[in-house]
N, C-alpha and C positions, 0 to 999 in steps of 0.2 A: 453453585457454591463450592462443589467440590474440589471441578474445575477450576476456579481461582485460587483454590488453596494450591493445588496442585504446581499453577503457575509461578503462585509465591516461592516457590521450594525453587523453581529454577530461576528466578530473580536475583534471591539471594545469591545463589551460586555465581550468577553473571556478573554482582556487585563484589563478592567474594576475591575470585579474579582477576577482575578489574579487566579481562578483555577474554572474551569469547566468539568465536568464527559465524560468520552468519550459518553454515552449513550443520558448526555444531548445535547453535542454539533453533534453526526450522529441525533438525532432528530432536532435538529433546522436544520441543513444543508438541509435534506431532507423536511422537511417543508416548508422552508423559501427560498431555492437557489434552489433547482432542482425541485421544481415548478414553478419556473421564467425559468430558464435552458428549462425544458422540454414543455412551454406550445406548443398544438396542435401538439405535436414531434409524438404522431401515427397515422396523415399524412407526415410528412416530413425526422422522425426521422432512415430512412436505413441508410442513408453515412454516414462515422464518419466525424465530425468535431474538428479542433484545440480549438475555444473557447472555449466550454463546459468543454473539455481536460485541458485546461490550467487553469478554475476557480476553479476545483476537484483537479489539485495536488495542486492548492496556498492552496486551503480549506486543505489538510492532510497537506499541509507544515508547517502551521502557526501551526496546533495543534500539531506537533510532538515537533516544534522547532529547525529546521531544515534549510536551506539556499538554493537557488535556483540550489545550481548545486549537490544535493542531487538526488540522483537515483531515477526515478519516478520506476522501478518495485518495492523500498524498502518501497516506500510508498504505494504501492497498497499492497503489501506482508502483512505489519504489521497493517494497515488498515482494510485490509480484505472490502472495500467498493466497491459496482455494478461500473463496468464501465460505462458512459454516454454511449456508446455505445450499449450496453445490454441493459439498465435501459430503453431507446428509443424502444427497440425493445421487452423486454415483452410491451410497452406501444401500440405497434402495434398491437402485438397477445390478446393482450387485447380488439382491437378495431375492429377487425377481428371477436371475438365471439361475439361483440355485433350487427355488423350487419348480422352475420347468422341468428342469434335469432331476428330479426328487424321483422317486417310485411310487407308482399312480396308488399302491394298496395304504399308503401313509396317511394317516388321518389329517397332518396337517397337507398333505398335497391334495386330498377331496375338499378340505377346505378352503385351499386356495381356488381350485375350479369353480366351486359354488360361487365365492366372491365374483373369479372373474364374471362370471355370465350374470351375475347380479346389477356389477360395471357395468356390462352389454347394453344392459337394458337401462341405466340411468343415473344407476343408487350411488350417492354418496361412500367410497368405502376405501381401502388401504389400494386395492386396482387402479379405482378412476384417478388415487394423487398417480400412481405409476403412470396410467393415460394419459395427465395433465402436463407431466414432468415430459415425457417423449415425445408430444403435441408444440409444446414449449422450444427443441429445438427441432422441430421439421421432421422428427423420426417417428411418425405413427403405426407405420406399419408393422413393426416389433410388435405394437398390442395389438392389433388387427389379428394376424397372424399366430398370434403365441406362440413366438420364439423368443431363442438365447439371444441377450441383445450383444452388441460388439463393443464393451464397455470403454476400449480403446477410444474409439470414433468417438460416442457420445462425452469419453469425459473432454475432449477437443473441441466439441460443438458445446460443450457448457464453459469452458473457460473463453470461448469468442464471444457466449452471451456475456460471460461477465465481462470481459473488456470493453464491451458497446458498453455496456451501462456502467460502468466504470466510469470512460470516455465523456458520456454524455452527462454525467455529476460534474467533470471537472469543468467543464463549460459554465456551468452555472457558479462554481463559486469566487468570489471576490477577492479573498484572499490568495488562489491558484494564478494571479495576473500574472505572476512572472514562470513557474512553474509550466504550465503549457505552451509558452513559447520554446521550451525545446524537449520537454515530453509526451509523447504522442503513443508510446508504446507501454503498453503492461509486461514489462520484463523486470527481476530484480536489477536494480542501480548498483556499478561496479563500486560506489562507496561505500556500501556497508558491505561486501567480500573481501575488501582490504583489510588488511591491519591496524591501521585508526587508531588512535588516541580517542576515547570516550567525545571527548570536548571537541576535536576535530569531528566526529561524525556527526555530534551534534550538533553544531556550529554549520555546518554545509546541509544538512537536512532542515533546519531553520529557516536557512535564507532559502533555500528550492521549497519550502511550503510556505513561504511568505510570513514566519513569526517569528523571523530576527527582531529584536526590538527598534528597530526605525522608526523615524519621527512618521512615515506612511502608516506603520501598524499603529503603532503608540499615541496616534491623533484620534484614534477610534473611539478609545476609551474618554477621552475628554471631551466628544464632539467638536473634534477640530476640524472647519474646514477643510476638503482636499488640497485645495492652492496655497492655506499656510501649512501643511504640513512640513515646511520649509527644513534644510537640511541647518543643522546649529554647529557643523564642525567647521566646514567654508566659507559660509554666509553667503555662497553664491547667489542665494535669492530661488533655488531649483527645488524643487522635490525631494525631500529624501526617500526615495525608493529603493529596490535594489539596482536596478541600473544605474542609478547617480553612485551607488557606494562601492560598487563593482570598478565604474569605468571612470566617471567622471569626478568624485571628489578629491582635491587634489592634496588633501592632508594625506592618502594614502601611495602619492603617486614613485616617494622610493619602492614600496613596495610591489607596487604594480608593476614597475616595469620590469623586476625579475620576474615576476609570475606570466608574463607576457612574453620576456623573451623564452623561458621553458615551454610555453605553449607553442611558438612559434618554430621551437626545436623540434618538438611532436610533429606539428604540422604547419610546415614553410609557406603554405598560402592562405597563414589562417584570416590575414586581414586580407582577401579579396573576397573572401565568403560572406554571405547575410549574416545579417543579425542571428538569425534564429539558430543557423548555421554555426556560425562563434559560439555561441553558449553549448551546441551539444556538445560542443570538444572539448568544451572548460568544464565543465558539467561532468560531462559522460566518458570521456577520452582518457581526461587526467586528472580524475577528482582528488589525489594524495596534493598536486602542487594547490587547486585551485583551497580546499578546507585550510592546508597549513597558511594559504593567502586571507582569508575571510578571520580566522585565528586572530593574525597582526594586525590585521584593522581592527578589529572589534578591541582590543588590546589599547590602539592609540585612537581611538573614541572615548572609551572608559575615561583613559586619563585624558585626556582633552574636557572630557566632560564638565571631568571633578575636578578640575583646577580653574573652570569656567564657574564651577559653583563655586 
């Protein structure tokens, strides 16, 4: 609870604003919330808990601009931010090499030896989460051993766990169809490092997690079949997904073709590339021209809509 209050203080601020750096707002976050989040977590901090979980995606929610039923792997994906989960548990193996290195006559250091041989033998205790956490990425002999772990190495063997399991969520989710055709890597996304317009970051982060309002999403809620999910601006009779709204609807096709000849500016071969290929470059390469193109359309939908209504 604290921690959300905490969060709150720098919301305001971001709203205040009206525009804050990604760099500035993971520094405040870290600073300011997962210091409150994390206090004394490397005694407590093995289990995962929902709170901590739920104040880290409202913190990426609110900076993407984004809505609550927004894929939490799309937000770790483009974020690229420590899970609470890991971020606890170097806090542990952090706290593990300071009492190796403690002075043996310290009452808490005879305490920690009794633990560990305790561990040795089987018992449930603050050790065996230590053993479980370095078991976890393939480094046991650290506790074998009792030595200083190399906090460097392991926090790089915990961010590769979390990428695999990152990876492997986005596989599974429905709404990521379009999103994993050109994200494959957990690094932060050069559109929220830019300078962005709120509505532009939000608008390009929508359509890459799949909850721009298209007649694709917006058929969910009505149990619309997938095949009429039908696009209502060209009546082509197609899909409206994000590919139809991207490439092929043709109410946006003045604007496409400036955002295509810019692409093509960037990179001269971009139409003999794949599919998957084209979109990291529209995507990842040039995300200022691609958001400010995703902006005009959703602009002449709107109104198309409501003069249709």
């Amino acid at each position: 609870e604290a921690g959300g209050r905490a969060l709150g203080s720098i919301i305001s601020k971001l709203k205040r604003n009206n525009f804050m750096s990604y760099k500035t707002y993971s520094k405040l976050y870290n600073s300011c919330v997962t210091s409150v989040l994390d206090y004394a977590s490397e005694i407590w901090g093995y289990r995962n808990y929902n709170k901590p979980n739920t104040v880290q995606n409202k913190a990426m929610r609110v900076y993407m601009g984004v809505h609550r039923f927004a894929p939490v792997a799309g937000l770790e994906g483009d974020m690229a931010w420590v899970s609470p989960l890991h971020r606890r548990w170097l806090n542990m193996l952090r706290y593990w090499n300071r009492l190796i290195n403690m002075n043996d006559e310290r009452m808490t250091k005879r305490v920690f030896d009794w633990a560990y041989n305790r561990a040795r033998e089987g018992n449930n205790n603050w050790c065996a989460d230590i053993q479980g956490i370095l078991s976890s990425i393939d480094q046991p002999n650290y506790f074998e051993s009792k030595q200083t772990i190399d906090l460097g190495n392991c926090r790089s063997l915990l961010l590769e766990k979390q990428r695999n399991q990152w990876w492997n969520v986005v596989q599974t989710k429905p709404k990521l169809r379009f999103y994993k055709l050109f994200k494959n890597c957990f690094i932060v996304e050069k559109y929220l490092t830019l300078n962005l317009s709120s509505s532009e970051r939000s608008l390009i982060a929508q359509l890459r997690l799949g909850i721009l309002p298209l007649h694709v999403e917006t058929g969910r809620f009505n149990n619309t079949e997938l095949n009429d999910r039908v696009c209502k601006i060209c009546n082509s009779g197609e899909i409206e997904d994000e590919c139809h709204f991207l490439f092929n609807c043709n109410a946006y096709d003045i604007e496409r073709e400036s955002w295509l000849d810019t692409a093509s500016s960037h990179c001269p071969h971009l139409h003999y590339l794949e599919y998957n290929e084209q979109l990291k470059v529209l995507f990842c390469d040039i995300p200022r021209s691609t958001a400010k193109f995703i902006k005009k359309c959703v602009a002449i939908r709107k109104q198309i809509l409501y003069h249709c209504t």
